[in-house]
Structure formats: C-alpha cells, structure tokens
C-alpha positions, 0 to 999 in steps of 0.5 A: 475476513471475506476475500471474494472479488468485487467491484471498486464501487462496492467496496467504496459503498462499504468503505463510505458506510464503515467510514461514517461509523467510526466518525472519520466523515469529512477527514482526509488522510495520506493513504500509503501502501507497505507490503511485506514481500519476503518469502513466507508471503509468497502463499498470499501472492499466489492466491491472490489475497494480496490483490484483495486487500489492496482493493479494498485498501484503494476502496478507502484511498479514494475516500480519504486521498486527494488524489485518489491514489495510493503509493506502493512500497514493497520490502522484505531485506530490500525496499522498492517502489512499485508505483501507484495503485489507481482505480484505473490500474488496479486490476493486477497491479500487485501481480505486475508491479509487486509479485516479482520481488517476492522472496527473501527476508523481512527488515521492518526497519529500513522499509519504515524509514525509506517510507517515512522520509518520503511521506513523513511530515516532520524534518528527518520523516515520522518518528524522526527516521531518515533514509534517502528517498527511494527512486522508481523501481530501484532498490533502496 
C-alpha cells in the first residue's frame, strides 16, 4: 500500500471510485476508529503510518458517515477515547489526541467491548458484549 500524504479530496475521489466498485453507492454506515496503541506499534506512530490510514479512513467516513466524523478509540491494556477525526482536525490528529498513549500491552477485548456498548445497535452492544461507556479522555 502506498502511504504518501494527499490531500483529503484526493483520496475522497478515490474512496467515491473504490466505493462504486464494490456496490456499496448510496449506503450508509457508522464509521468507527480502534487503534492498537500497545508498544510494538510505537514504529508506526513515529513514521506517521498511522496518520495515514486515518486519512484515508476519514476519506471513506465522509462518504458513508452522516456526520462526517469519525470517533476514535485507542487501547492497548487500557482503552481511551481521543476524540473525533473531522476534515477539519485531521491534519495531526493522531500525534495530539493518540500518540501519548503508545506503550504497553495489547487486550482486544475490553477495547471491542468498550466499542461495542458505545456504538453497538443491540441491547448489551455488538455481539451482546457490555462494558461501561468510556468518558472523554479517561481510562476505561
């Protein structure tokens, strides 16, 4: 995959294109962000790889969100929120609001669940997992 910076309207254009290839023209979807942020991602971060994806991930959000914006979770042993990535905070977001909470191990689990009871449909959250809901910039 090619990780070199464009612009948010570029990769729009390509998300529209990729969007229309696979049948999904005219959905519309929740569009959630989990980042693994135990230590061996540290690399990533640094590099800015990390940045990267969440544009392009942005790119698809504002296609398919209705809002435009997407929620970010980060978790490694630990799960936080970071805020929400917008078109107009996207420019360093995951160095501000993610980057800071790099280090320590990865738990899958309670990061799904803390997800799931926040954004899950069904009573009990996706795939009846329940956890309490995270607050703003807390540890869960």
């Amino acid at each position: 995959m090619n990780f070199q910076k464009r612009p948010l309207l570029d990769l729009e254009k390509d998300a529209n294109r990729a969007i229309g290839i696979v049948g999904l023209t005219g959905r519309s979807f929740d569009v959630v962000g989990v980042l693994d942020v135990s230590g061996s991602m540290d690399h990533e971060y640094r590099s800015g790889q990390v940045q990267l994806a969440a544009d392009r991930v942005l790119a698809l959000a504002r296609r398919f969100d209705d809002n435009g914006a997407v929620p970010i979770y980060a978790f490694h042993h630990s799960v936080y929120t970071c805020g929400e990535l917008t078109a107009q905070n996207a420019d360093g977001f995951i160095s501000r609001n993610v980057q800071p909470y790099v280090g320590g191990s990865t738990r899958y689990a309670p990061a799904m669940a803390a997800v799931a009871e926040r954004h899950g449909k069904a009573k009990g959250g996706i795939l009846g997992l329940g956890a309490k809901k995270p607050k703003d910039a807390t540890v869960v």
